[in-house]
VOGUDREN-237306 format. One record per atom (N, C-alpha, C, O): y, z, x; residue in three letters. Coordinates in steps of 0.1 Angstrom, whole numbers, padded with zeros to 4 digits, always signed. Each point is the difference from the previous one (the first is absolute). Layout:
YZXALA ...
//
This chain:
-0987-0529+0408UNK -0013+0005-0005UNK +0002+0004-0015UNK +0009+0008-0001UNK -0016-0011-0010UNK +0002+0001-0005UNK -0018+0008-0006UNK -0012-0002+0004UNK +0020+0013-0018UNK -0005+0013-0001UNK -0003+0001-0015UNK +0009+0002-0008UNK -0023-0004+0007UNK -0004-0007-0015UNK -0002+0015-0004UNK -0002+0009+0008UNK +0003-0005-0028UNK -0001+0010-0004UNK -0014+0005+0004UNK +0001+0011+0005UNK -0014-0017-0007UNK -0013+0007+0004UNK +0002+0006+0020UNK -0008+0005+0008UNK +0015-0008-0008UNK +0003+0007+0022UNK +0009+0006-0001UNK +0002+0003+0011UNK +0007+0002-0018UNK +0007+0008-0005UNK -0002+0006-0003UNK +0005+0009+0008UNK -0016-0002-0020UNK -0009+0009-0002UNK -0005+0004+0011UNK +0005+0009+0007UNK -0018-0018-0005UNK -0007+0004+0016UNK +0010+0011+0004UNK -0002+0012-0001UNK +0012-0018+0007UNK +0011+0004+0010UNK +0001+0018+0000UNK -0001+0009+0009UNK +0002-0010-0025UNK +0006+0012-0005UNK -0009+0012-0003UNK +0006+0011-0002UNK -0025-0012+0001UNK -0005-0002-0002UNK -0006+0007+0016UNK -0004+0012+0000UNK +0004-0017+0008UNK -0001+0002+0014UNK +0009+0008+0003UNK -0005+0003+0011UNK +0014+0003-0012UNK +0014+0007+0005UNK -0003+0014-0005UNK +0001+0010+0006UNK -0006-0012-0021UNK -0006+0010-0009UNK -0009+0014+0008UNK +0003+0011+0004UNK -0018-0021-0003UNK -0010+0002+0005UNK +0006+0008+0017UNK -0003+0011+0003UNK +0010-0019+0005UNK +0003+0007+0010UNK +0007+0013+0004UNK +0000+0006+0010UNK +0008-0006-0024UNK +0006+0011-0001UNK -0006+0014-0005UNK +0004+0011+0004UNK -0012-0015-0011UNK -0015+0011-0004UNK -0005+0006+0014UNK +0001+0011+0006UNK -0007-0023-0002UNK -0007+0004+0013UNK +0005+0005+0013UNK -0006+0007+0008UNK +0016-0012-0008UNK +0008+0008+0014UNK +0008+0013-0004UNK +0007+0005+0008UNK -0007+0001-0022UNK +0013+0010-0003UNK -0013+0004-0012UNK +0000-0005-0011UNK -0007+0011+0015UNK -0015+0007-0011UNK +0009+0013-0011UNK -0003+0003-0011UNK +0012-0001+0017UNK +0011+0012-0006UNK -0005+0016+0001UNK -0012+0003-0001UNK +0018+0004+0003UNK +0002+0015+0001UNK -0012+0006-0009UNK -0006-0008-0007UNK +0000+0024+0007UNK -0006+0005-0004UNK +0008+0003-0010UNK +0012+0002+0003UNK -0018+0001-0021UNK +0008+0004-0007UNK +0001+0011+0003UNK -0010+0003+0007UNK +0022+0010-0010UNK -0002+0014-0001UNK -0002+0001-0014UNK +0004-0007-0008UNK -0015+0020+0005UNK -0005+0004-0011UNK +0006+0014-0005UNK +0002+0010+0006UNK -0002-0013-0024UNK +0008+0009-0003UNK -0011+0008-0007UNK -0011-0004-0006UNK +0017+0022+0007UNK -0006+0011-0007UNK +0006+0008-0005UNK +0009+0006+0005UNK -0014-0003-0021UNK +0009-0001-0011UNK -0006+0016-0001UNK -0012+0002-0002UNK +0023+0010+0004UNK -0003+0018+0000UNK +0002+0004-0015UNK +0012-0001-0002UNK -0017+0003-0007UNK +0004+0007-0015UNK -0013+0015+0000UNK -0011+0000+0004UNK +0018+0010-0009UNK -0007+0008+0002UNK -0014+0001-0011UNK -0009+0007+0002UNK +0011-0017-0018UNK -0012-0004-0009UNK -0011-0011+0013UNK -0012+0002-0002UNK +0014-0007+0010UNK -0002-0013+0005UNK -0014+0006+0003UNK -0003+0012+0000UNK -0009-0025+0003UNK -0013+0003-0004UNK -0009-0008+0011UNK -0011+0003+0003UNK +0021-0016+0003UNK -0004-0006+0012UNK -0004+0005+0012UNK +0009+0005+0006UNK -0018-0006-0001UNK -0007+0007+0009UNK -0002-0010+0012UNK -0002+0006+0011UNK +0002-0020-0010UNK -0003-0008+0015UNK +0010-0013-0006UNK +0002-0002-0012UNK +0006-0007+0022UNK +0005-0010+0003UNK +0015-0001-0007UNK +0006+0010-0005UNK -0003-0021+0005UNK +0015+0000-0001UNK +0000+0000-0013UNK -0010-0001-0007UNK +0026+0003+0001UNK +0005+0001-0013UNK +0007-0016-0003UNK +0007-0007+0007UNK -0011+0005-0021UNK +0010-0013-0004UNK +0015+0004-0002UNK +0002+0008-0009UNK +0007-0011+0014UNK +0008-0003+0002UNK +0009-0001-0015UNK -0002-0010-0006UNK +0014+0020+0001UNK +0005+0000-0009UNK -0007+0007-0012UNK +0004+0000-0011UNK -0016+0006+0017UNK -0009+0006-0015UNK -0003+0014+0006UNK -0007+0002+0009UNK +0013+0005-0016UNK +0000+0018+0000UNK -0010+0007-0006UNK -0001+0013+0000UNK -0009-0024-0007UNK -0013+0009-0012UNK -0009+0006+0010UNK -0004-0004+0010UNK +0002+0015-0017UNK -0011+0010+0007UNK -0010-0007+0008UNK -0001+0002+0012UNK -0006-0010-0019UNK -0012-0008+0011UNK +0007-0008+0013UNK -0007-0006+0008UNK +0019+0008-0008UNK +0008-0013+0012UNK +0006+0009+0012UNK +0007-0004+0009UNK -0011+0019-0014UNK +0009+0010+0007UNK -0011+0011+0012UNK -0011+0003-0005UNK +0014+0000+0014UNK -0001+0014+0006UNK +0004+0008-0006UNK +0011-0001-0005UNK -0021+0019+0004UNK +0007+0008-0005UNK +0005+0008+0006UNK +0006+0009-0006UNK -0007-0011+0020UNK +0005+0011+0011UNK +0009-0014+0013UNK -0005-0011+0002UNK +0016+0016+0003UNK +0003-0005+0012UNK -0012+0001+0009UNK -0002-0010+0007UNK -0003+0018-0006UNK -0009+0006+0012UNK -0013-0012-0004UNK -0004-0006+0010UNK +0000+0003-0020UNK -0010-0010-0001UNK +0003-0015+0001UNK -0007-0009+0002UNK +0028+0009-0005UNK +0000-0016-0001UNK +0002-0001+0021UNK -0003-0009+0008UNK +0008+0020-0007UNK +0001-0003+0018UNK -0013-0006+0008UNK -0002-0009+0009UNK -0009+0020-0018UNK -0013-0002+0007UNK -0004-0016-0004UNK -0009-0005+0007UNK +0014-0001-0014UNK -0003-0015-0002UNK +0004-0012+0006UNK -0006-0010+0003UNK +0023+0014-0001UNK +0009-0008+0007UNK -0003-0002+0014UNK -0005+0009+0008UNK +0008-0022-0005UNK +0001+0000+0016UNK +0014+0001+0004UNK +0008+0003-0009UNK -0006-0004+0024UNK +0013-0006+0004UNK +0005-0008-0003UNK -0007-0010+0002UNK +0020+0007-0007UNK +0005-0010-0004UNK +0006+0001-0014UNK +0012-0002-0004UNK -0027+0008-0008UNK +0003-0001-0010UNK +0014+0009-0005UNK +0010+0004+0006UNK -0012-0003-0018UNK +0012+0007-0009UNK -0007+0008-0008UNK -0010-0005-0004UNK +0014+0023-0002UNK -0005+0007-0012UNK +0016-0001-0005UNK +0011+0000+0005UNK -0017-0002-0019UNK +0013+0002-0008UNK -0008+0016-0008UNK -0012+0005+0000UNK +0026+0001-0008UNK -0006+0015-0006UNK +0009-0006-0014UNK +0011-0005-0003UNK -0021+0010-0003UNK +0004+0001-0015UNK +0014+0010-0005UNK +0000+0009+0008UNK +0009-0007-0017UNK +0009+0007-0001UNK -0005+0011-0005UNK -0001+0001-0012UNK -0003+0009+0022UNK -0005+0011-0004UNK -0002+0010+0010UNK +0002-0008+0010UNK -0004+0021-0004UNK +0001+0012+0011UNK -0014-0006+0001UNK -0008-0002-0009UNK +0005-0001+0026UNK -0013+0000+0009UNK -0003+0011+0008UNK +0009+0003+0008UNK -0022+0005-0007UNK -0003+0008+0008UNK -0005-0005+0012UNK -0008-0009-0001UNK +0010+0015+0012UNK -0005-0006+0011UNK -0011+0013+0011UNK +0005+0009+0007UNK -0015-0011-0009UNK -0006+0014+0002UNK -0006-0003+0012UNK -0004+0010+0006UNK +0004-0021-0001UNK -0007-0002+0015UNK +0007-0010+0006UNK +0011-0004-0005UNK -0019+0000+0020UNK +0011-0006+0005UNK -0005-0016-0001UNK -0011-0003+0000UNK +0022-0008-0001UNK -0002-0014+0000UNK +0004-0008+0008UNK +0011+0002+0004UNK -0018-0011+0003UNK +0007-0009+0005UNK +0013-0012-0011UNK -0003-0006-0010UNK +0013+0006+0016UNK +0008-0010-0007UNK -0002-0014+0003UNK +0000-0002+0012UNK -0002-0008-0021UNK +0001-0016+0002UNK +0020-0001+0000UNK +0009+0008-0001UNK -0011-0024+0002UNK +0014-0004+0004UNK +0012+0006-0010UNK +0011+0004+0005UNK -0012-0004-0017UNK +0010+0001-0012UNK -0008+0016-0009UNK -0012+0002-0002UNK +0020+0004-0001UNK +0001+0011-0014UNK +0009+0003-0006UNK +0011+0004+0005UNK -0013-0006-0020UNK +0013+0000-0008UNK -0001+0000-0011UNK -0011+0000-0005UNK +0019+0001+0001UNK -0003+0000-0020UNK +0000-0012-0009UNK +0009-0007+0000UNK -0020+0005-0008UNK -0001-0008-0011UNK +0013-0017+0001UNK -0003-0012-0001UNK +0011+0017+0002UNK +0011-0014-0003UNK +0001+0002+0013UNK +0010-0006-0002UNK -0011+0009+0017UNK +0005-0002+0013UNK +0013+0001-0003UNK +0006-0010+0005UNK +0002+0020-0012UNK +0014-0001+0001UNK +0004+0014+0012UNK -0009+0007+0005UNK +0022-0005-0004UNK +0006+0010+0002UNK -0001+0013-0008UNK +0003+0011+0004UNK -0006-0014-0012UNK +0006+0016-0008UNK -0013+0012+0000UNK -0011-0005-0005UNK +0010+0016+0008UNK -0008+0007+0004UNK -0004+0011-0013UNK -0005+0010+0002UNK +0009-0014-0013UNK +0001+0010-0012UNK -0012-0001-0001UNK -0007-0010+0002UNK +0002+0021-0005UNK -0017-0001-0009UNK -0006-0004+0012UNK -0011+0003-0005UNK +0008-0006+0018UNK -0010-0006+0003UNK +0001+0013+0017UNK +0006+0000+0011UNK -0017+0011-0017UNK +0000+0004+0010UNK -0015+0004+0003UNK -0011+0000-0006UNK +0014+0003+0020UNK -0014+0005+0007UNK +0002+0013+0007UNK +0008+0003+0009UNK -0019+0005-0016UNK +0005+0018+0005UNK -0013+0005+0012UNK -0011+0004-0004UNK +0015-0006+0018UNK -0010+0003+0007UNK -0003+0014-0004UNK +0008+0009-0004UNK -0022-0007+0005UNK -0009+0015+0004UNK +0003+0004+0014UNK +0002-0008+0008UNK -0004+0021-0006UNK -0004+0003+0015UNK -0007-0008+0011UNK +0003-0002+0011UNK -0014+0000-0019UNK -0007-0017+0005UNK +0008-0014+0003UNK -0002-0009+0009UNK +0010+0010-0017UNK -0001-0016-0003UNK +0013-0008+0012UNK +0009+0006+0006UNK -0011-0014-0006UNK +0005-0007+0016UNK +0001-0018-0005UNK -0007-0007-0006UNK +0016+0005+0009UNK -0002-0018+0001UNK +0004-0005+0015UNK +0012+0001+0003UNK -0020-0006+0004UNK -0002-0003+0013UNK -0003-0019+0003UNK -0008-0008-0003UNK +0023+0010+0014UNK +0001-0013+0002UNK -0008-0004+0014UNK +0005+0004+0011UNK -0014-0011-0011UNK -0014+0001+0010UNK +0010-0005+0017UNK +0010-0007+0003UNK -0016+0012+0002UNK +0007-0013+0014UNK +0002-0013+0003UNK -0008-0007-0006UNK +0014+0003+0010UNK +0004-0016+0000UNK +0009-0005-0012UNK +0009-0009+0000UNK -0011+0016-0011UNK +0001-0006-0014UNK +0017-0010+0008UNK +0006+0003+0010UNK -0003-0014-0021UNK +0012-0009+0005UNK +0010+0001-0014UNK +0010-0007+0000UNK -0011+0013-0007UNK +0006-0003-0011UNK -0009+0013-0007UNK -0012+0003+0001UNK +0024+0004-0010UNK -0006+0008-0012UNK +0017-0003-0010UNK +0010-0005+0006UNK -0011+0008-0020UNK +0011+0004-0008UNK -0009+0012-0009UNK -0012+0002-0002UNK +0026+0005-0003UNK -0006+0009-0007UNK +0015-0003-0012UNK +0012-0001+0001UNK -0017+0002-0008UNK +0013-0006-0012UNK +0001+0004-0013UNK -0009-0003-0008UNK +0022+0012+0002UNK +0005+0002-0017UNK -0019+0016+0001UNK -0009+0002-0007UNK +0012+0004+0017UNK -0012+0014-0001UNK +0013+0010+0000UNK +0011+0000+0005UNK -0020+0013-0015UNK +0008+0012+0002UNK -0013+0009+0009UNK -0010+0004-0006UNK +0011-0002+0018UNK -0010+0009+0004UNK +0004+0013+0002UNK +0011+0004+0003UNK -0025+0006-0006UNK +0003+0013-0004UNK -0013+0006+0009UNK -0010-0006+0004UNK +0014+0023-0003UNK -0010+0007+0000UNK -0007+0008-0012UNK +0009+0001-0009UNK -0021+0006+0004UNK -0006+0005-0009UNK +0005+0015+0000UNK +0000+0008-0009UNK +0006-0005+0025UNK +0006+0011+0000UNK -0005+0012+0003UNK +0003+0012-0002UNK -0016-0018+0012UNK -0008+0008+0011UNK +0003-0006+0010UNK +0000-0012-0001UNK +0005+0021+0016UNK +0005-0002+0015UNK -0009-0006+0000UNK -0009+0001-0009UNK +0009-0010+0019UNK -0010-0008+0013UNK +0007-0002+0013UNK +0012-0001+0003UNK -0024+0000+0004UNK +0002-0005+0013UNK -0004-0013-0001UNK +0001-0005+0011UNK -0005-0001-0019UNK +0001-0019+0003UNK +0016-0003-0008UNK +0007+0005-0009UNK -0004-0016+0019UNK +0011-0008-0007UNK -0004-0011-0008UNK -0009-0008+0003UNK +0020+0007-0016UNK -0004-0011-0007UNK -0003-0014-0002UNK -0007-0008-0007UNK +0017+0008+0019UNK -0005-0013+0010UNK -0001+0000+0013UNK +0007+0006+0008UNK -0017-0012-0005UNK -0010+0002+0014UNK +0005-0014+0009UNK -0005-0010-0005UNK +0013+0008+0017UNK -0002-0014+0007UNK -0011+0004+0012UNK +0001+0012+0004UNK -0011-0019+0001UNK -0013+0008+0007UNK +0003-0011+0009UNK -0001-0011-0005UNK +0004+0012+0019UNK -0005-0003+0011UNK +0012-0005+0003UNK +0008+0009-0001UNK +0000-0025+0008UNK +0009-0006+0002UNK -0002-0016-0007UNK -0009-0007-0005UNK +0023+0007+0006UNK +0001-0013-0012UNK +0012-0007+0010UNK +0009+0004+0006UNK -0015-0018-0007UNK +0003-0012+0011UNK +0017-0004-0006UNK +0003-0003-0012UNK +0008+0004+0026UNK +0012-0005-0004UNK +0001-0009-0015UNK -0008-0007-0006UNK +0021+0010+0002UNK -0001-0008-0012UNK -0010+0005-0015UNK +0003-0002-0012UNK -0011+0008+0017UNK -0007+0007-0017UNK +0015-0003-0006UNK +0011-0004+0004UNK -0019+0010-0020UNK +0015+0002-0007UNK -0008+0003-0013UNK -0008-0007-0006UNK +0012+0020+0002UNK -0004+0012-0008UNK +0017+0002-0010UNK +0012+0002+0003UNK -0017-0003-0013UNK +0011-0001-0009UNK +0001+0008-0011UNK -0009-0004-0008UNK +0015+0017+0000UNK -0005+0009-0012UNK +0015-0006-0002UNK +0010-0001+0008UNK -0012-0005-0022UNK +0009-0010-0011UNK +0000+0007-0010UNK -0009+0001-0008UNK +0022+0009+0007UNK +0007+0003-0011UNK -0014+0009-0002UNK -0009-0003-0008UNK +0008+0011+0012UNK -0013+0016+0001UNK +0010+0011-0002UNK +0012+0001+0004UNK -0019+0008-0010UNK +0006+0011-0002UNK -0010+0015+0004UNK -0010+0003-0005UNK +0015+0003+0016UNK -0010+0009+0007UNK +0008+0015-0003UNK +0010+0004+0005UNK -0020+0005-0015UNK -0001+0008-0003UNK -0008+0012+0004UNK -0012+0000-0004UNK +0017+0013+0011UNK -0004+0009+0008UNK +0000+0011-0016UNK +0010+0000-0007UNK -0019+0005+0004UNK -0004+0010-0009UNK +0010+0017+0004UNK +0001+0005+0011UNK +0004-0001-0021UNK +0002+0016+0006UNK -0010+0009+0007UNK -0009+0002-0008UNK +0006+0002+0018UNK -0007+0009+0005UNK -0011-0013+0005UNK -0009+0006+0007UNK +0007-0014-0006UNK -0009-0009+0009UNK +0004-0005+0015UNK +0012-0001+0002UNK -0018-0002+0004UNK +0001-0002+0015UNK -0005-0014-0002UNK -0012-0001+0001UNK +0021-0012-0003UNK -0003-0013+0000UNK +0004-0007+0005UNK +0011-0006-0002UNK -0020+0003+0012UNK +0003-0011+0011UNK -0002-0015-0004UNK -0010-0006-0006UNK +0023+0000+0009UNK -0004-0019+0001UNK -0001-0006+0010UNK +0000-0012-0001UNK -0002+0018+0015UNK -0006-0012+0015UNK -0004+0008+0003UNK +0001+0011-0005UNK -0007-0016+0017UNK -0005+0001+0015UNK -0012-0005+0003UNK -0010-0001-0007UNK +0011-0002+0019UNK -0009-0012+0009UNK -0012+0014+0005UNK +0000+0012-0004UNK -0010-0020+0014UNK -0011+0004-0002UNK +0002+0001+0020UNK -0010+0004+0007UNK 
//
């Protein structure tokens, strides 16, 4: 049989197309860019751009935007956390590296970051977390309900900081 350049193409061409349609691909995860100038108020952040219009100014507003799945990155700078959030899949700082210098978040008495039920995956990565240095009875991190064999909840190179005279809790379930 022989296999002329124009059926070749076809061929290739066909292989293409089927590969689109049977493998549509994954939902992207969407990123949310925390600077405390940041001015953005609804949808996701472009990716690699830190300018005020591209940013949340609060965690607490970029959480309220994220779904599950997504990612908040935090600008190199102390974040207050005055209420409580649900967490998407990833939190971390600016370059997603390890190193936790500069990049912290100082819960309030209020403030809580809560990993919802079911969740299958969280990371938290290169954070210094702190308290403001008023006791609470919420912990800073919340797991709420039961989470199916296998989860896997990961704090990468975090640095967890209890205040003098503060009562600062990091778990408990619900």
């Amino acid at each position: 049989m022989k296999l002329h350049a124009n059926g070749f193409a076809w061929v290739i061409v066909c292989i293409f197309l089927h590969t689109i349609i049977a493998n549509p691909g994954e939902a992207k995860a969407e990123r949310y860019h925390v600077r405390s100038t940041g001015t953005m108020t609804s949808g996701p952040s472009s990716v690699g751009s830190w300018q005020a219009d591209n940013c949340y100014s609060s965690l607490t507003s970029a959480a309220s935007s994220a779904a599950d799945g997504d990612t908040i990155l935090l600008y190199q700078e102390a974040h207050h956390l005055n209420s409580s959030i649900t967490l998407p899949a990833f939190l971390g700082n600016m370059n997603m590296s390890t190193s936790w210098t500069n990049y912290s978040i100082i819960c309030s008495s209020e403030g809580q970051m809560v990993l919802p039920s079911g969740r299958a995956a969280f990371t938290a990565r290169g954070l210094k977390i702190t308290s403001d240095g008023q006791d609470s009875d919420l912990a800073a991190f919340k797991l709420e309900g039961s989470f199916a064999s296998g989860s896997h909840h990961v704090f990468d190179s975090c640095f967890f900081e209890e205040n003098q005279g503060s009562d600062f809790n990091l778990g408990g379930g619900s």
